[in-house]
ZADO-1210 file (C-alpha; in nm, 4 decimals, padded with zeros to 6 digits):
<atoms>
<atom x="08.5838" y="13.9567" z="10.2110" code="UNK" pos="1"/>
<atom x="08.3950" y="13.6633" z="10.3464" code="UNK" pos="2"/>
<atom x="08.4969" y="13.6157" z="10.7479" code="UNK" pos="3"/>
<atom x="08.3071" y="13.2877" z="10.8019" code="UNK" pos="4"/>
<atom x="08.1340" y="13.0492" z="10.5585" code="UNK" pos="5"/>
<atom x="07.8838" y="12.7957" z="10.6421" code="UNK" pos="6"/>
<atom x="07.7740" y="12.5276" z="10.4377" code="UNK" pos="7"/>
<atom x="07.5005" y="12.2755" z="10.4742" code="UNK" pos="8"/>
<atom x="07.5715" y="12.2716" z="10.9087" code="UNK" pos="9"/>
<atom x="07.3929" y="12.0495" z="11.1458" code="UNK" pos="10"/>
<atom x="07.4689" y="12.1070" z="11.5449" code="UNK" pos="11"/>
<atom x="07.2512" y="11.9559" z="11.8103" code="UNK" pos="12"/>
<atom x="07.2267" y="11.8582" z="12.1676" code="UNK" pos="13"/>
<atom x="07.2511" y="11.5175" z="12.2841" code="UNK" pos="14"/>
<atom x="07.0666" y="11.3276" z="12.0225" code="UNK" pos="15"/>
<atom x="06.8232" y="11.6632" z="11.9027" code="UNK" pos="16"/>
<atom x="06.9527" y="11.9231" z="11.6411" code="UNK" pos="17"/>
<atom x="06.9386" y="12.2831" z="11.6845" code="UNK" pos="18"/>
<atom x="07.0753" y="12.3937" z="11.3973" code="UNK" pos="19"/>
<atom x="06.9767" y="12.2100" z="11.0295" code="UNK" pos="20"/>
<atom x="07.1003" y="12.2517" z="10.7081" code="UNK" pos="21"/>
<atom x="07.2486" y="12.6048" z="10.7763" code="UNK" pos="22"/>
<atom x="07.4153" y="12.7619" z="10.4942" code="UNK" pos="23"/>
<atom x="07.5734" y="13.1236" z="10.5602" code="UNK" pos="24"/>
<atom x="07.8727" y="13.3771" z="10.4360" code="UNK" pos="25"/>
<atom x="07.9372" y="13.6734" z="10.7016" code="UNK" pos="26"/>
<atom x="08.1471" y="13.9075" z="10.4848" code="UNK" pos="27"/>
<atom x="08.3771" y="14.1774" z="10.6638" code="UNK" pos="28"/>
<atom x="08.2820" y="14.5487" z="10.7474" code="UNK" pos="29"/>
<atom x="07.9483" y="14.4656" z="10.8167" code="UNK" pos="30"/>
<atom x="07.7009" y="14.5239" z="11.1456" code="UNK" pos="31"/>
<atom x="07.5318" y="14.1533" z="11.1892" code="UNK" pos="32"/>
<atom x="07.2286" y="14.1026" z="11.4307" code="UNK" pos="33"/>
<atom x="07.1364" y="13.7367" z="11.5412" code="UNK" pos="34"/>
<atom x="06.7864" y="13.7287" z="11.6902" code="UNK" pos="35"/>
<atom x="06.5104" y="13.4288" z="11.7786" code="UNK" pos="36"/>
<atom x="06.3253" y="13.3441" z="12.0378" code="UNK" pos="37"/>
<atom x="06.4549" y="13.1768" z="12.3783" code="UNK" pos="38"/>
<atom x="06.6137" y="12.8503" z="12.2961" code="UNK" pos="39"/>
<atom x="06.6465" y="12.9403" z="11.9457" code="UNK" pos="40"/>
<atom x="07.0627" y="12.8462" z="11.9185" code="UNK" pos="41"/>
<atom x="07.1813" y="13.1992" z="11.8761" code="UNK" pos="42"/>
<atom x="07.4469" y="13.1589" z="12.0672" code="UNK" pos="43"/>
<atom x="07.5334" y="12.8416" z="11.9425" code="UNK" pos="44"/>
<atom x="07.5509" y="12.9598" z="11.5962" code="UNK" pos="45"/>
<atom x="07.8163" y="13.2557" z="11.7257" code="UNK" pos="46"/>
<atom x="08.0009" y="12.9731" z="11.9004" code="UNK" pos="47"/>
<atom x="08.0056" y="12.7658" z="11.5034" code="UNK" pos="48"/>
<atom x="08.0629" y="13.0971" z="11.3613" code="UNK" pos="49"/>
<atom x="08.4083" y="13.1647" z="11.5841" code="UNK" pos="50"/>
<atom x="08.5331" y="12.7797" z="11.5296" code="UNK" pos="51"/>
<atom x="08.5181" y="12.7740" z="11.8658" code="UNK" pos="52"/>
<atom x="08.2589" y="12.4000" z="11.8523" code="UNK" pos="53"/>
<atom x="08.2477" y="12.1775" z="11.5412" code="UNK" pos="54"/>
<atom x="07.9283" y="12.1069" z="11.3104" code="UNK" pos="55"/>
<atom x="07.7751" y="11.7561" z="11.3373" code="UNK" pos="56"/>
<atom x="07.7931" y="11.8018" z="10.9904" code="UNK" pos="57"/>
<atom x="07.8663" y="12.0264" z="10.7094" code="UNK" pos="58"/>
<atom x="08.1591" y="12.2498" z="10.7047" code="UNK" pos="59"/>
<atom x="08.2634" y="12.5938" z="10.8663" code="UNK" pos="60"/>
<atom x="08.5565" y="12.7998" z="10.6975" code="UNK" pos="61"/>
<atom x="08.6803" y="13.1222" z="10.8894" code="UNK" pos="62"/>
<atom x="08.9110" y="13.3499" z="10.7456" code="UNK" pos="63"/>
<atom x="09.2279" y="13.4010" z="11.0267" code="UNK" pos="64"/>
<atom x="09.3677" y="13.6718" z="10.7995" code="UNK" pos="65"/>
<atom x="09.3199" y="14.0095" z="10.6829" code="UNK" pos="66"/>
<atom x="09.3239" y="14.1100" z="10.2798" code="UNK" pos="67"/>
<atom x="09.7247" y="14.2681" z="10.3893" code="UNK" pos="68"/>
<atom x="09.8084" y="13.9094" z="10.5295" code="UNK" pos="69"/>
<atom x="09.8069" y="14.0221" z="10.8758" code="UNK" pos="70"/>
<atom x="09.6070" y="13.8005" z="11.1193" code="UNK" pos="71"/>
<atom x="09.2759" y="13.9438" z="11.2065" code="UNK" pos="72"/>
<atom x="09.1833" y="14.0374" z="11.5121" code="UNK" pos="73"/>
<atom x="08.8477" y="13.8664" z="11.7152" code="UNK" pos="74"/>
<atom x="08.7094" y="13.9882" z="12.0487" code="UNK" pos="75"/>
<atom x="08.4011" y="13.7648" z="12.1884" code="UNK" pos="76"/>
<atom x="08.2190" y="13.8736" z="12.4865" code="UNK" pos="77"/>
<atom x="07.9846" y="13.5693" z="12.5372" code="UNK" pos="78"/>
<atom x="07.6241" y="13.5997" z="12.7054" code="UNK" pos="79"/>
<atom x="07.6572" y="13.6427" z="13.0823" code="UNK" pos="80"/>
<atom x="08.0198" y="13.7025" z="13.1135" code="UNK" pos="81"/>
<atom x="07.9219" y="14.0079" z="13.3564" code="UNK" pos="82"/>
<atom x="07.8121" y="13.8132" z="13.5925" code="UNK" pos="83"/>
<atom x="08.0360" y="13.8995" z="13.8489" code="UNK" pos="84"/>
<atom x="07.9857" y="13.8479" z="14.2309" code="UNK" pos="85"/>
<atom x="07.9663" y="14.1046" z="14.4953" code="UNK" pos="86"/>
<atom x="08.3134" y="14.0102" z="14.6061" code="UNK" pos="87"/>
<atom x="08.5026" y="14.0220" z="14.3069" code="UNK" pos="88"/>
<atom x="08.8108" y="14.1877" z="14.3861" code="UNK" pos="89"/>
<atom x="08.9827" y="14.3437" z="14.0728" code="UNK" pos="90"/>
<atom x="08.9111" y="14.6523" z="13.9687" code="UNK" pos="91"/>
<atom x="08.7668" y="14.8206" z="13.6533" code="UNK" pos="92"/>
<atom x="09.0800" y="14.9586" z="13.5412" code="UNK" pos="93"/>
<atom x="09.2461" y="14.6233" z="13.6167" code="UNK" pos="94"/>
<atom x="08.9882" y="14.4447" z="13.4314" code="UNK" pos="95"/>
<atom x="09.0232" y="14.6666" z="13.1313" code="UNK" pos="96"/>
<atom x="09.3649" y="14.6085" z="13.1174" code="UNK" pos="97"/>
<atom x="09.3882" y="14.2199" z="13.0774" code="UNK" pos="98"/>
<atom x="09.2582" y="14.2889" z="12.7395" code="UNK" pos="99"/>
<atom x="09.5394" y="14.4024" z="12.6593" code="UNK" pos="100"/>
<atom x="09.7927" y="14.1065" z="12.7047" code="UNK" pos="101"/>
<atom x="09.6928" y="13.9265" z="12.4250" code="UNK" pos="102"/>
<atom x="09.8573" y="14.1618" z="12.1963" code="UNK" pos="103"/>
<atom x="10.1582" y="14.2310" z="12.4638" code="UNK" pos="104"/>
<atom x="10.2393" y="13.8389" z="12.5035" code="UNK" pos="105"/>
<atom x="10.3597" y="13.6981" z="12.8399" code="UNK" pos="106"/>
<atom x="10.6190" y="13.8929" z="12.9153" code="UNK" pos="107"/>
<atom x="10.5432" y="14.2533" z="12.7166" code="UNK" pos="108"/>
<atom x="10.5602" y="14.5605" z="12.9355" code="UNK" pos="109"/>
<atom x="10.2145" y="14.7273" z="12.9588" code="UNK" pos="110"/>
<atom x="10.3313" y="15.1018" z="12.8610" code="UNK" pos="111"/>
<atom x="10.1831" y="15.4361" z="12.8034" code="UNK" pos="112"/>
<atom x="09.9935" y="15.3332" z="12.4820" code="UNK" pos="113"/>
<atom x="09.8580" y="15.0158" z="12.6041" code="UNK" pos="114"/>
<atom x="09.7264" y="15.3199" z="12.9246" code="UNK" pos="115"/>
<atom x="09.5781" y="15.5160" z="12.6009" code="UNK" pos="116"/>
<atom x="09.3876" y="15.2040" z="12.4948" code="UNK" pos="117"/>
<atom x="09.2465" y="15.0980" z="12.8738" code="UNK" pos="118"/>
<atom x="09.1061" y="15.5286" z="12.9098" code="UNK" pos="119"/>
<atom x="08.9538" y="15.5194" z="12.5417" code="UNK" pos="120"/>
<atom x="08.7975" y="15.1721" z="12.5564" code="UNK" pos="121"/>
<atom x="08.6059" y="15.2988" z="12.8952" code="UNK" pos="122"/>
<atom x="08.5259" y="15.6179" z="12.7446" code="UNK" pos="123"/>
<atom x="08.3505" y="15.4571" z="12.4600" code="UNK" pos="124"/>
<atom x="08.1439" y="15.2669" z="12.6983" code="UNK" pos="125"/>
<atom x="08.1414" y="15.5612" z="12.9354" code="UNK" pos="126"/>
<atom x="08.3220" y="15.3829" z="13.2309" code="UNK" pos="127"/>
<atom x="08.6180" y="15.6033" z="13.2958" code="UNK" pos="128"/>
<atom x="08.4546" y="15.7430" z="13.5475" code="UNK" pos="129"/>
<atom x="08.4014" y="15.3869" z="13.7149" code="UNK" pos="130"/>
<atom x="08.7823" y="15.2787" z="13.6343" code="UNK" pos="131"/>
<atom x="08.8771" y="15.2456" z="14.0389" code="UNK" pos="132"/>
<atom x="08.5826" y="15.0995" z="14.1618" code="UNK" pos="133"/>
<atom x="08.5486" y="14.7242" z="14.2251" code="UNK" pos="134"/>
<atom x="08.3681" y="14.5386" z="13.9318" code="UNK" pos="135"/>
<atom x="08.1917" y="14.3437" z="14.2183" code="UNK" pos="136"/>
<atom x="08.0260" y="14.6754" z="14.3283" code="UNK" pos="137"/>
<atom x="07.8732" y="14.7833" z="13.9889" code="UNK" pos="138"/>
<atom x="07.5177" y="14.7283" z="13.8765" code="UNK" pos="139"/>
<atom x="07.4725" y="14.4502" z="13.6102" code="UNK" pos="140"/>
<atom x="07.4573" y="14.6863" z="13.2958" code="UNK" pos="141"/>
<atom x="07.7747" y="14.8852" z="13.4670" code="UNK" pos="142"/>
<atom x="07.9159" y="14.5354" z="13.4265" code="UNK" pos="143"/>
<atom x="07.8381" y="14.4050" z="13.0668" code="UNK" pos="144"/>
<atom x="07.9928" y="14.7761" z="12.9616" code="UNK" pos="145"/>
<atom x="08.3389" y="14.6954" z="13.1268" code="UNK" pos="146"/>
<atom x="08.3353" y="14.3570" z="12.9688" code="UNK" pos="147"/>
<atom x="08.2919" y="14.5668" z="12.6416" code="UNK" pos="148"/>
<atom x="08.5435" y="14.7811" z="12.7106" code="UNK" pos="149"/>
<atom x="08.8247" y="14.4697" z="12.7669" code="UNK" pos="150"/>
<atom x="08.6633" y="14.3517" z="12.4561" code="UNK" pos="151"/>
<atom x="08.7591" y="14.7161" z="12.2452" code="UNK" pos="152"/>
<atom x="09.1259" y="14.6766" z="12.4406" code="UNK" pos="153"/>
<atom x="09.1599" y="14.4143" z="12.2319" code="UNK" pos="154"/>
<atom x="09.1546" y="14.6505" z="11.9093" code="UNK" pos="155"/>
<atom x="08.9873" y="14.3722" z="11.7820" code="UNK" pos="156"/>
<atom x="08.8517" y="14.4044" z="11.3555" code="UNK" pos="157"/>
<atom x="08.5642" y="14.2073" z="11.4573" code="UNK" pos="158"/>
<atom x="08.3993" y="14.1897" z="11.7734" code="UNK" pos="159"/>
<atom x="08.1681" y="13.9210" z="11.8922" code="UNK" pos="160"/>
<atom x="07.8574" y="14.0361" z="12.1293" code="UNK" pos="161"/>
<atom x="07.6553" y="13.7761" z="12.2886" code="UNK" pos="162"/>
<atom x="07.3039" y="13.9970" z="12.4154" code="UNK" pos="163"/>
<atom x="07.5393" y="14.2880" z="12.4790" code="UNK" pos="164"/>
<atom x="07.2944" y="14.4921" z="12.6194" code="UNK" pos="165"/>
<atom x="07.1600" y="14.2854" z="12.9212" code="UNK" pos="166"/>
<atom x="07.0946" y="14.4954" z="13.2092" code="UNK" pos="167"/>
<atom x="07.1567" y="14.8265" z="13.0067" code="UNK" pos="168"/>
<atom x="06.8792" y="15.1207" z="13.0109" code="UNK" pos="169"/>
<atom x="06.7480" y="15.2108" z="12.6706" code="UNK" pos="170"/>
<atom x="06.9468" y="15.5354" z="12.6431" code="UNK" pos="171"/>
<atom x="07.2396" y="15.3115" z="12.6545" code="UNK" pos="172"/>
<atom x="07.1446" y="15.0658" z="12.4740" code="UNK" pos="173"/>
<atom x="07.1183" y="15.3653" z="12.2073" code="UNK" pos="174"/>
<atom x="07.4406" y="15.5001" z="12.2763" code="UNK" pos="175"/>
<atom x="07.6190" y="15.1500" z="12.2348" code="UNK" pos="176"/>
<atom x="07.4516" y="15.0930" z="11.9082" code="UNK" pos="177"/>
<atom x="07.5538" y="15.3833" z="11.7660" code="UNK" pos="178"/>
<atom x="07.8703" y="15.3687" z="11.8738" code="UNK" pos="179"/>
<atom x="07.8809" y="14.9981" z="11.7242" code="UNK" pos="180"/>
<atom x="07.7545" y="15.1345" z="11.3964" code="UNK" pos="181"/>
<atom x="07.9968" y="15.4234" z="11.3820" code="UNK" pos="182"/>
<atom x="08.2963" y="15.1886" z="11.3970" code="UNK" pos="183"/>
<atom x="08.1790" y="14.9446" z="11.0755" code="UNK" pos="184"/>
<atom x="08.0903" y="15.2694" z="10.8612" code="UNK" pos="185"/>
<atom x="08.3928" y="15.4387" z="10.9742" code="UNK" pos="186"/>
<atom x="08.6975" y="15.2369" z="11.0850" code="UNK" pos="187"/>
<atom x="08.5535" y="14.9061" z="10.8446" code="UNK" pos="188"/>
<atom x="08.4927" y="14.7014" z="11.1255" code="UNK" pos="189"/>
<atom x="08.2527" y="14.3585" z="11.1518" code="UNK" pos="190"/>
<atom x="07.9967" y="14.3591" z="11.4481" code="UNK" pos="191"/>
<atom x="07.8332" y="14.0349" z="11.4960" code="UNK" pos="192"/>
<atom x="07.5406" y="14.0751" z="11.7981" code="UNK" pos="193"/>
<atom x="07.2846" y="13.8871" z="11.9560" code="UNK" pos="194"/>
<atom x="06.9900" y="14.0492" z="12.0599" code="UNK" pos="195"/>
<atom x="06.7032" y="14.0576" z="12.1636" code="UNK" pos="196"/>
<atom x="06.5538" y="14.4139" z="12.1389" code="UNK" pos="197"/>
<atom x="06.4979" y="14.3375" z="11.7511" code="UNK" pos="198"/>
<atom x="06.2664" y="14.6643" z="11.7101" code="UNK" pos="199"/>
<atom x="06.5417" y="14.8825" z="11.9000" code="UNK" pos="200"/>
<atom x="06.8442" y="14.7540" z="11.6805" code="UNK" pos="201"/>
<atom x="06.7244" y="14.7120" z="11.3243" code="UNK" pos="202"/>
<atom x="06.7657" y="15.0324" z="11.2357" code="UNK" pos="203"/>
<atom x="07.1545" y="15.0532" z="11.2575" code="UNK" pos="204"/>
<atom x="07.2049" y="14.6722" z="11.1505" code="UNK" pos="205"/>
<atom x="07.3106" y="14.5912" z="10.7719" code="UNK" pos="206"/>
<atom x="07.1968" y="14.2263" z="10.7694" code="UNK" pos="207"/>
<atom x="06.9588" y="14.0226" z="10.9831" code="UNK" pos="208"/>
<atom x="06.9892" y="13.6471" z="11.0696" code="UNK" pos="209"/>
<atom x="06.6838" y="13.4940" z="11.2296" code="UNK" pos="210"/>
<atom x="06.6612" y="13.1683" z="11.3899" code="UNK" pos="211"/>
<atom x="06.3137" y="13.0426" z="11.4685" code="UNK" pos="212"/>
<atom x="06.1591" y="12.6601" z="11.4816" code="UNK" pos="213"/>
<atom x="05.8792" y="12.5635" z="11.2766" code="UNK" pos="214"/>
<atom x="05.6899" y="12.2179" z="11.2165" code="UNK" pos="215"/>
<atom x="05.9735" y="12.1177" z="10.9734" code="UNK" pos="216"/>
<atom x="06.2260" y="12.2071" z="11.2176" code="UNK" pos="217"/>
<atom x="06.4728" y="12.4729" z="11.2519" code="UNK" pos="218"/>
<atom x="06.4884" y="12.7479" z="11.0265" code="UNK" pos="219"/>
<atom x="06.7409" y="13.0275" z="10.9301" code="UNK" pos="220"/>
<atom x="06.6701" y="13.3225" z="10.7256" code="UNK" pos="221"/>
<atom x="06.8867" y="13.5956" z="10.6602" code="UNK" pos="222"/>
<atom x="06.7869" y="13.9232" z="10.5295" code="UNK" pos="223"/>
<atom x="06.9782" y="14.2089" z="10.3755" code="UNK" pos="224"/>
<atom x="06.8926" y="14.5508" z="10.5513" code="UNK" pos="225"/>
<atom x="07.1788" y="14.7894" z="10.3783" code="UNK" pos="226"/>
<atom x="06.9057" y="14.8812" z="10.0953" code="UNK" pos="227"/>
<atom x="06.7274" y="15.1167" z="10.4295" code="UNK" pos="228"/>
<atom x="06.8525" y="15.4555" z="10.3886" code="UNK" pos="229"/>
<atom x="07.0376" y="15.4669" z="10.8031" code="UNK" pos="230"/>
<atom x="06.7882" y="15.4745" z="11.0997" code="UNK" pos="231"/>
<atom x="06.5315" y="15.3771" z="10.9005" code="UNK" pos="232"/>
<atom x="06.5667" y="14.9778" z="10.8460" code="UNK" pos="233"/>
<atom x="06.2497" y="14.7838" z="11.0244" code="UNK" pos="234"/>
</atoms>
């Protein structure tokens, strides 16, 4: 199943394009890196990719629905959302939990299994610990791992990760690949990342899509990595 398809899409800033003659099908179930250099649109193309800005030109379709009918599910964690101040006063837990409401609606009563979802999602991230400090007080890769975790409260099919791993050490930057890659080969789901730790996340990625500018302009290439046997994709 194709989640978003992009045909023939120009985006730019004030009068210069970023983005030229971009044509693209993310299918479901499917771990997706995004990588270029500084500058290179990435997270512009996520933004095209979600619907959530509109092509100069050319034409983005995304699919709203599952293959049962049922509407799908999208978490997005943009770049730099972690960027919380000293003094920010909620607390992990609490922050956790507003994930939550958009499948509880306004007035839904946050109940034992919505408590289940908040203590898994940090566990995944390995936060529980964490869950009654203030978010203000953590260190910036402490951070970016809560905002993960409100993303997985969510139970979102596909989730959205703008440079996920910012401030992270490389054994968790590891960990939260794998545990990434575990949920598309097991539970189905998409993963579409930024990053840029290329080397580090290849190997658990099934398709590549590199932005880069050249003397014509902006290129995209997208490569196909599922034919590397697992751990083993360069």
């Amino acid at each position: 199943m194709i989640l978003s398809s992009m045909r023939e899409v120009v985006f730019g800033y004030g009068n210069e394009p970023v983005i030229e003659n971009l044509s693209l099908d993310i299918h479901a179930g499917q771990f997706v890196g995004v990588a270029g250099t500084n500058g290179a649109a990435k997270s512009t193309l996520l933004k095209l990719m979600l619907g959530l800005i509109k092509p100069w030109s050319g034409s983005v379709r995304i699919n709203r629905f599952m293959e049962d009918g049922s509407k799908m599910a999208v978490a997005y964690v943009p770049q730099h959302v972690s960027s919380f101040n000293a003094g920010f006063p909620s607390k992990v837990s609490e922050l956790v939990r507003s994930g939550c409401y958009s499948r509880l609606g306004l007035f839904g009563r946050f109940k034992n299994e919505q408590r289940q979802i908040v203590e898994r999602s940090l566990k995944q991230v390995g936060m529980w610990e964490f869950r009654d400090r203030k978010v203000g007080e953590l260190s910036g890769g402490q951070k970016q791992r809560v905002c993960i975790a409100r993303a997985l409260a969510q139970e979102p099919q596909v989730l959205v990760l703008d440079e996920p791993t910012t401030g992270m050490d490389a054994a968790s930057r590891i960990e939260l690949y794998e545990f990434l890659r575990a949920g598309v080969t097991q539970q189905g789901h998409t993963v579409i990342m930024v990053t840029h730790g290329l080397e580090e996340a290849a190997p658990y990625l099934d398709m590549l899509i590199q932005l880069e500018r050249k003397e014509e302009g902006w290129t995209c290439s997208a490569t196909n990595l599922c034919s590397a046997p697992f751990g083993q994709g360069g």
